[in-house]
C-alpha positions as CSV (number, residue, x, y, z in Angstrom):
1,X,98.1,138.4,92.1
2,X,95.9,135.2,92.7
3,X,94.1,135.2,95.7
4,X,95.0,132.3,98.0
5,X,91.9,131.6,100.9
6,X,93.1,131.6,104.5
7,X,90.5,128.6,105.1
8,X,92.1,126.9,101.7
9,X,95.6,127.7,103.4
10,X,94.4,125.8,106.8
11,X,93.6,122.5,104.9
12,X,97.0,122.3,103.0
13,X,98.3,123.1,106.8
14,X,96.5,120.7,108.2
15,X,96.8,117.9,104.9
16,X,100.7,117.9,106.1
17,X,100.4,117.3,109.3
18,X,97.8,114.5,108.3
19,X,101.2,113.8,106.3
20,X,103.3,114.0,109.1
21,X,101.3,111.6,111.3
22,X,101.0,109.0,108.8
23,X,104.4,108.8,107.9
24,X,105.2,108.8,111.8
25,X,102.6,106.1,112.4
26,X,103.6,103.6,109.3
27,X,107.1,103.8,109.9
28,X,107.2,100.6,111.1
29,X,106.2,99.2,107.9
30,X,109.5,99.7,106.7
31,X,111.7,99.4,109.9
32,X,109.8,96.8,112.1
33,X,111.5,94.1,111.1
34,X,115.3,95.5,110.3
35,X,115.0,97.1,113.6
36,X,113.5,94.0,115.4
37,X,116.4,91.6,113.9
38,X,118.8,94.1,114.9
39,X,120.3,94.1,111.2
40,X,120.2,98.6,111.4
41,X,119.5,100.2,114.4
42,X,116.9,102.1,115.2
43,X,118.5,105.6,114.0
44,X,120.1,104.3,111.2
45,X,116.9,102.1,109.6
46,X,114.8,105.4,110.8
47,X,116.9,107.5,108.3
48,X,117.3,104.9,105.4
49,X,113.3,104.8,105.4
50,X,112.8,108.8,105.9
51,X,115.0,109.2,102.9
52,X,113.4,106.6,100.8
53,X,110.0,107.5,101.6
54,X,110.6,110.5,100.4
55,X,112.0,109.2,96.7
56,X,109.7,107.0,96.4
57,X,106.8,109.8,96.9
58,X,107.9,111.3,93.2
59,X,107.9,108.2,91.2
60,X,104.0,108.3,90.1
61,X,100.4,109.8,90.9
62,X,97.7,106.8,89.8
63,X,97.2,106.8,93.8
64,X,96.6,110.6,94.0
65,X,94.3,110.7,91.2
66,X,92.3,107.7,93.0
67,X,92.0,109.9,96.3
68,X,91.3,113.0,94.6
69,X,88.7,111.8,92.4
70,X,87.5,108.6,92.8
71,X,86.7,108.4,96.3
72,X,83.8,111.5,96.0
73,X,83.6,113.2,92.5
74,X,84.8,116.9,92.6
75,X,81.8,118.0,90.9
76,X,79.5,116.5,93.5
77,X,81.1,118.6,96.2
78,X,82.0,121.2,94.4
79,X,81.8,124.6,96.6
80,X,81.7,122.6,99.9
81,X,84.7,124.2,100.9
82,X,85.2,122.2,104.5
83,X,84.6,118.9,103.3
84,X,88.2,118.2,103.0
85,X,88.8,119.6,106.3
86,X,86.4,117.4,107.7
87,X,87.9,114.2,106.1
88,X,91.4,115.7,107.2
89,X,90.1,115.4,111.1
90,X,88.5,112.8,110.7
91,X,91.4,111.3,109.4
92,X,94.4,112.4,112.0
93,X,91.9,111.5,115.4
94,X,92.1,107.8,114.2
95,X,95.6,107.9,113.8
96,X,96.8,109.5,116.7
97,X,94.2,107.4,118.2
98,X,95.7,103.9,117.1
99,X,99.3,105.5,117.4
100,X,98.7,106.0,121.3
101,X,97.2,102.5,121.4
102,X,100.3,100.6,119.6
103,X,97.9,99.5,116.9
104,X,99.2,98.8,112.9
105,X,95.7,100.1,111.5
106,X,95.9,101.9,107.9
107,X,95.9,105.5,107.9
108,X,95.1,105.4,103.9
109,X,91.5,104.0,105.0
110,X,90.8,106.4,107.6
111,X,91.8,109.2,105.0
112,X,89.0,107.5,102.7
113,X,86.9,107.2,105.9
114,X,87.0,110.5,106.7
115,X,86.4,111.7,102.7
116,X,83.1,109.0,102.5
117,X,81.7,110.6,106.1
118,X,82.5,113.7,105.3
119,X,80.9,113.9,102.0
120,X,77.7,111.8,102.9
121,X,77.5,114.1,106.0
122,X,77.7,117.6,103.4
123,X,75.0,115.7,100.5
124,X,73.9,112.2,101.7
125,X,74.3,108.4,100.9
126,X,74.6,109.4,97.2
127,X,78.0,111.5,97.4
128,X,80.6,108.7,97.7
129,X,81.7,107.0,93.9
130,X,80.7,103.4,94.9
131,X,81.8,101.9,92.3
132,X,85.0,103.4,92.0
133,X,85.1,102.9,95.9
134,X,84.2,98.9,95.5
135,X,87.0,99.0,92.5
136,X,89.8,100.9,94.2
137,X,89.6,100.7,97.8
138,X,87.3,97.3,98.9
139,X,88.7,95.2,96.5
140,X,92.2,95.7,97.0
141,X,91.3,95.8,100.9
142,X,90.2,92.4,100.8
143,X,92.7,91.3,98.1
144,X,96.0,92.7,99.7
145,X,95.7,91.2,103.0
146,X,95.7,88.1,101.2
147,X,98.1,88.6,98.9
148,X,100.6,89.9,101.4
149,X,100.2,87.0,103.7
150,X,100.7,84.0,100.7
151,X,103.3,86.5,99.4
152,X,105.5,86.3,102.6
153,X,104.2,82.2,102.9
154,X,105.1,81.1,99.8
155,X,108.5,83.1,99.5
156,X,109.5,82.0,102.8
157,X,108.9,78.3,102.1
158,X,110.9,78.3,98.4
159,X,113.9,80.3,101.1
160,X,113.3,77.5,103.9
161,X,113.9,74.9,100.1
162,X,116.3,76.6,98.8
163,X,118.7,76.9,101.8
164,X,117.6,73.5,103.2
165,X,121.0,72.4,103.5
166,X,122.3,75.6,104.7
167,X,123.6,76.2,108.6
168,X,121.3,78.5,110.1
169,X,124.5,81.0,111.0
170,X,125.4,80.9,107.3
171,X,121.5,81.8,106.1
172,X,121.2,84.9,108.9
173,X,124.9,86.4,108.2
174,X,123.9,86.6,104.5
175,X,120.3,87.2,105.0
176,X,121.6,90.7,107.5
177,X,122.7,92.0,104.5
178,X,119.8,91.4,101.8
179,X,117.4,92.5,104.6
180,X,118.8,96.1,104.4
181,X,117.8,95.8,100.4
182,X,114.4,94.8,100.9
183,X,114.2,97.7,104.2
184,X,114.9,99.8,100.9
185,X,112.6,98.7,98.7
186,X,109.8,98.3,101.2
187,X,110.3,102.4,102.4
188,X,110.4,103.3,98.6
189,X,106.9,101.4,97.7
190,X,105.8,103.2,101.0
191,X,106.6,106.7,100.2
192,X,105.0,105.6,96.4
193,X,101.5,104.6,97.8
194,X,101.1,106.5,101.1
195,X,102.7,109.6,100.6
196,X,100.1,110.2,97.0
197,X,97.3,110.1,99.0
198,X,98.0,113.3,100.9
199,X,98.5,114.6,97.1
200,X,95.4,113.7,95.9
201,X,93.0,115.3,99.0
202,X,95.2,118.8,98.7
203,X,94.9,118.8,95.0
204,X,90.8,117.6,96.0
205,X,91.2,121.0,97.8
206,X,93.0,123.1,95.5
207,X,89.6,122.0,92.4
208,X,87.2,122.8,95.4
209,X,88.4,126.4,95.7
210,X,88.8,127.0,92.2
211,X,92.5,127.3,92.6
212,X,92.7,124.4,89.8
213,X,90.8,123.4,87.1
214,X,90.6,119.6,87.7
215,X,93.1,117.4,89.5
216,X,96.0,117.7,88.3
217,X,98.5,116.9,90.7
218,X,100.8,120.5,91.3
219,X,104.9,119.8,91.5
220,X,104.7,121.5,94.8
221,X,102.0,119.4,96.4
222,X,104.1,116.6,95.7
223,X,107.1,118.6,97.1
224,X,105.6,119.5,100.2
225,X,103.6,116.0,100.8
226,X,107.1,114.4,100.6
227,X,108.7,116.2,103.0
228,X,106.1,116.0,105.2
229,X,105.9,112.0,105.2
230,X,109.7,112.2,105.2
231,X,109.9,114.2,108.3
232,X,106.8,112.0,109.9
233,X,109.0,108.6,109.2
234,X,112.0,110.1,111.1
235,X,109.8,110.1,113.9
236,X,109.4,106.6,114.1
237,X,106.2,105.0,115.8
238,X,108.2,103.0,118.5
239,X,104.9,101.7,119.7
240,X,103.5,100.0,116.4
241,X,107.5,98.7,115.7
242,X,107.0,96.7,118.5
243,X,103.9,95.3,117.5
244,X,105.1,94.7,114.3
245,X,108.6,93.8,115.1
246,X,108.1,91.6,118.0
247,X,104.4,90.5,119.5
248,X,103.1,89.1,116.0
249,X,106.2,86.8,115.1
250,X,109.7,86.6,116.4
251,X,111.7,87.8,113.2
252,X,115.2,86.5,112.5
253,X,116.6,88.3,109.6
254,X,115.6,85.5,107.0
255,X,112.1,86.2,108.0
256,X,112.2,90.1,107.9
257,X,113.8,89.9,104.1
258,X,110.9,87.6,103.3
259,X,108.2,89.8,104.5
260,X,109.6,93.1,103.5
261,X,110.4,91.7,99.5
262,X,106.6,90.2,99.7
263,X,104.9,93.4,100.9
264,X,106.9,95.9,98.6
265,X,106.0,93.4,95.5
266,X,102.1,93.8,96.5
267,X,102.9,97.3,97.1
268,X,104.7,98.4,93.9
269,X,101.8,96.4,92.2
270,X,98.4,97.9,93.9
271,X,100.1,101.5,93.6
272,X,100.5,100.9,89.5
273,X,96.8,100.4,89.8
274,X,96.3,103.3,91.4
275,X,94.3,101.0,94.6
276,X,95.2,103.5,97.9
277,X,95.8,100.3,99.6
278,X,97.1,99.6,103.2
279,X,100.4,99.1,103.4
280,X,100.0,98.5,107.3
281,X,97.8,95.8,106.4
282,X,100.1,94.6,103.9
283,X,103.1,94.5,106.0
284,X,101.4,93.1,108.6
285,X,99.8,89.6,107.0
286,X,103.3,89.1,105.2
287,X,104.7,88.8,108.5
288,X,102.1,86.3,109.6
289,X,102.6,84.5,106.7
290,X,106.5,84.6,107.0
291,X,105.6,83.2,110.6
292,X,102.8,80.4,109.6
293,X,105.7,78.9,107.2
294,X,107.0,77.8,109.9
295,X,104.7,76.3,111.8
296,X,101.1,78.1,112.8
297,X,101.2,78.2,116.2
298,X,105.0,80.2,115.9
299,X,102.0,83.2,115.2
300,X,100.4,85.0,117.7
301,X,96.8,85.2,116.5
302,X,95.4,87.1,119.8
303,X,97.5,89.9,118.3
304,X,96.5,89.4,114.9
305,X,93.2,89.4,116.1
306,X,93.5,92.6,117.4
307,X,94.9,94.2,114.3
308,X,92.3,93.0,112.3
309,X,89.8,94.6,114.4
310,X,90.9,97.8,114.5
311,X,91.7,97.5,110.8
312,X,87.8,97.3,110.4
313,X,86.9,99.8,112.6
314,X,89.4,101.7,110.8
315,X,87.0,103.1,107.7
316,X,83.7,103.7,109.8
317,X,84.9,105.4,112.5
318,X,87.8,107.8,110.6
319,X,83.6,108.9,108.7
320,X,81.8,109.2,111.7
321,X,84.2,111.2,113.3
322,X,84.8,113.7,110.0
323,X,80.6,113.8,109.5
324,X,80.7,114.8,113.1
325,X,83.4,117.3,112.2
326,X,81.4,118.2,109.4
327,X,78.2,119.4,111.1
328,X,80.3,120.7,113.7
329,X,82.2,123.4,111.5
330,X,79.0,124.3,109.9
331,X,77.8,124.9,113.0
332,X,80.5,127.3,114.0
333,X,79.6,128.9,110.5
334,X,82.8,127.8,108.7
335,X,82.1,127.8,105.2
């Protein structure tokens, strides 16, 4: 009978609830702005995504194979069995941080934050894949952001053209009703992207014990990380809705359809890439750009100032705290 480490046992444990919070805390990416334009309520849109989330988690692994190799090499780390619990804490203290404060930052970089401390903390500046880094995670970092926010600019200007003619009644009644498609699609390409990552650090752990040969990602890792992220989005981060939902851009249900189709599209298209991108940060500059079509000043940049901080905080703190972790276990003498 194979041999399953307790210590290998606590990291899937505590990969899940990683899991848990991160579906809890990006809920709003797909409900913000269904929720906000009152098209589902709160229950209803918290289900739809829940669900979806969790479908959309089994419809590829190019994500998990990007966190569970190309962030730090398994063969570089090989035998440090708490690195991965290290990145893990590191990980969940930043988001249950931001999720306390109401702030939209990326749990997908503080899991990467917490993997790059973790494993410079275990074998120095040389651990981390740089270039795969710079490829996978910098690049589309940069690059998402932007393409999110001309995305939900350009698609709500061609709407605003097509429907110039339109009464604004007419556009919303018909718009109520797309919007709950594009709720769909935008909780789908969330369980797709997000959900992987949890995949690819238990499968990171699963190599690292010499449960598996190399990552490979397991049916029931992709079982269990679904749920999980499921069970987290059922929560629903009331806190970050509202941010989303409400202080960045008053959403009417034009608006939300808009920024939901324009984030899923960059979503859908980093995640066939295999780029762990944000879909906070995503989410969050289509809905500027949804509300810059309209007229610039109809955003509130001290808010979007504020998200952008804490999105690049988000990476170097999530590693200090799991080096920090790091030492600290190996202090305790957990090996």
């Amino acid at each position: 009978m194979l041999e399953v480490p307790l210590l290998l046992v606590a990291i899937v444990l505590i990969a899940l609830v990683f899991d848990f919070t991160n579906g809890a805390h990006d809920s709003a990416n797909a409900i913000a702005t269904i929720v906000s334009t009152k098209v589902l309520s709160p229950r209803t849109a918290v289900l739809m995504a829940a669900s979806l989330n969790l479908f959309g988690a089994f419809l590829g692994t190019e994500v998990a194979h990007t966190v569970g190799s190309g962030i730090v090499g398994p063969d570089m780390v090989s035998g440090c069995r708490i690195l991965v619990l290290a990145a893990l804490l590191g990980a969940i203290f930043w988001n249950v941080l931001t999720w306390y404060y109401g702030l939209p930052s990326s749990s997908s970089h503080a899991l990467i934050g917490g993997l790059i401390g973790a494993a410079i903390a275990y074998k120095g500046w040389a651990a981390p894949s740089y270039a795969s880094i710079a490829k996978k995670v910098l690049l589309p970092l940069f690059l998402s952001p932007l393409a999110g926010f001309l995305g939900g600019y350009l698609l709500m200007v061609l709407i605003t053209w097509m429907f110039v003619k339109a009464h604004p009644h007419t556009i919303n009644t018909a718009f109520k009703k797309l919007q709950i498609l594009s709720s769909a699609f935008m909780a789908t390409s969330h369980g797709l992207n997000d959900a992987q990552k949890t995949m690819g650090i238990i499968t990171l752990a699963l190599v690292i014990f010499g449960q598996l040969p190399e990552v490979t990602i397991p049916f029931w890792v992709k079982v269990v990380c679904s749920v999980a992220m499921g069970l987290g989005t059922a929560m629903g981060g009331w806190k970050i809705v509202k941010t989303m939902g409400h202080k960045i851009f008053k959403l009417e249900p034009v608006h939300g359809f808009a920024a939901e189709t324009a984030a899923s599209l960059v979503i859908m298209g980093a995640s066939g890439f295999g780029a762990p991108i944000s879909t906070t940060h995503t989410i969050s500059t289509t809905v500027i750009g949804v509300g810059a079509s309209k007229r610039f000043s109809a955003v509130r940049w001290g808010v979007a100032g504020n998200l952008v901080v804490a999105w690049v905080l988000t990476i170097p703190a999530a590693a200090s705290v799991a080096a920090l972790c790091f030492w600290a276990l190996e202090a305790l003498g957990i090996s």
